[in-house]
N, C-alpha and C positions, 0 to 999 in steps of 0.2 A: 504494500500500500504506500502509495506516494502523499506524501502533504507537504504543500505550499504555502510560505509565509508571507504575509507582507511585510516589510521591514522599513519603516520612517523615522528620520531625525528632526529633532527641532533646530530651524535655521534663527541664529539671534539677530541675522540680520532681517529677515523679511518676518518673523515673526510666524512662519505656517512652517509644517510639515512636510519635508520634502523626502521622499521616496531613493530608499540607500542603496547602492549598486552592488550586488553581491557576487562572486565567482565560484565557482565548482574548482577544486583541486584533486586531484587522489596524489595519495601516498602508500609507500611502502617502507620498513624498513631493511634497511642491508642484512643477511643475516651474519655473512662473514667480517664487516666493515663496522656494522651499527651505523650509519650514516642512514640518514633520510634519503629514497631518491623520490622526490615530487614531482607533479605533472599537471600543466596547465595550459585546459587550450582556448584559446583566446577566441569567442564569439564573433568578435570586431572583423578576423581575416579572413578571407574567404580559404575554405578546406582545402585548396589547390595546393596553396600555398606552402613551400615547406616552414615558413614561420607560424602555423596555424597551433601547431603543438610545440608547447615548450618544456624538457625536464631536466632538470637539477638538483647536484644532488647538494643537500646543505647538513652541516654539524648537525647530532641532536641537541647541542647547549641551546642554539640559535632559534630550532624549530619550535622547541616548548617553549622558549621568550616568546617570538612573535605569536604560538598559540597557546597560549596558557590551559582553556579549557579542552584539547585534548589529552585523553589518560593514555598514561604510557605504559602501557600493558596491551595497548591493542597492539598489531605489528600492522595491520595497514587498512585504509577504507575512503572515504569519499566526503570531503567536508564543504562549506561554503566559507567565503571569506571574503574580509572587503580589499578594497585596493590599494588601501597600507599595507594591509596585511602583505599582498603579493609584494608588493615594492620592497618591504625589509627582506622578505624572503632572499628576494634578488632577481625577481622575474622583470619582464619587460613589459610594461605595457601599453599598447598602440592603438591609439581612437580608432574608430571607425572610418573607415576609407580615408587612412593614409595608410599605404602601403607601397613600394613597387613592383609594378608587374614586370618590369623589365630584370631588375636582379634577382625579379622569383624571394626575396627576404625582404621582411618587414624594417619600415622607417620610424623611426621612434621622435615624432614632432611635440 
């Protein structure tokens, strides 16, 4: 069974409710390393693209900093997150149509 959240922040500047961007991740852990390897793919690219998926692998000191409420007893599964979250990780992330189609890899504007 799948379920769907809405997720909104209060803006101090406009004073409403503005609707938070959220991303899908999966992870695994290493079992010979212990290192996280993550995986995220970016909505924004078109699938063609070989920038459409991104994975890296990061420290576990790093991983549980930036996500604190995953338990670390799971070894791997599928979470959402916002786009700090990706950014400290160390992912890249590319608005929506910028891209190039010419070098086939995404443009980070």
């Amino acid at each position: 069974m799948t379920k769907y959240f809405n997720v909104q922040r209060f803006n101090n500047a406009t004073g409403k409710l503005d609707p938070l961007q959220m991303y899908s991740i999966g992870y695994v852990r290493c079992g010979r390393s212990g290192n996280m390897i993550v995986t995220f793919c970016n909505p924004s690219i078109p699938t063609r693209l070989p920038a459409y998926r991104q994975q890296i692998v990061v420290l576990p000191g790093l991983f549980y900093k930036v996500l604190p409420s995953v338990r670390r007893d799971i070894v791997a599964s599928c979470i959402e997150i916002t786009p700090a979250q990706l950014l400290d990780l160390g992912f890249i992330i590319v608005r929506e149509g910028v891209y190039s189609n010419d070098a086939r890899v995404a443009v980070n504007a």
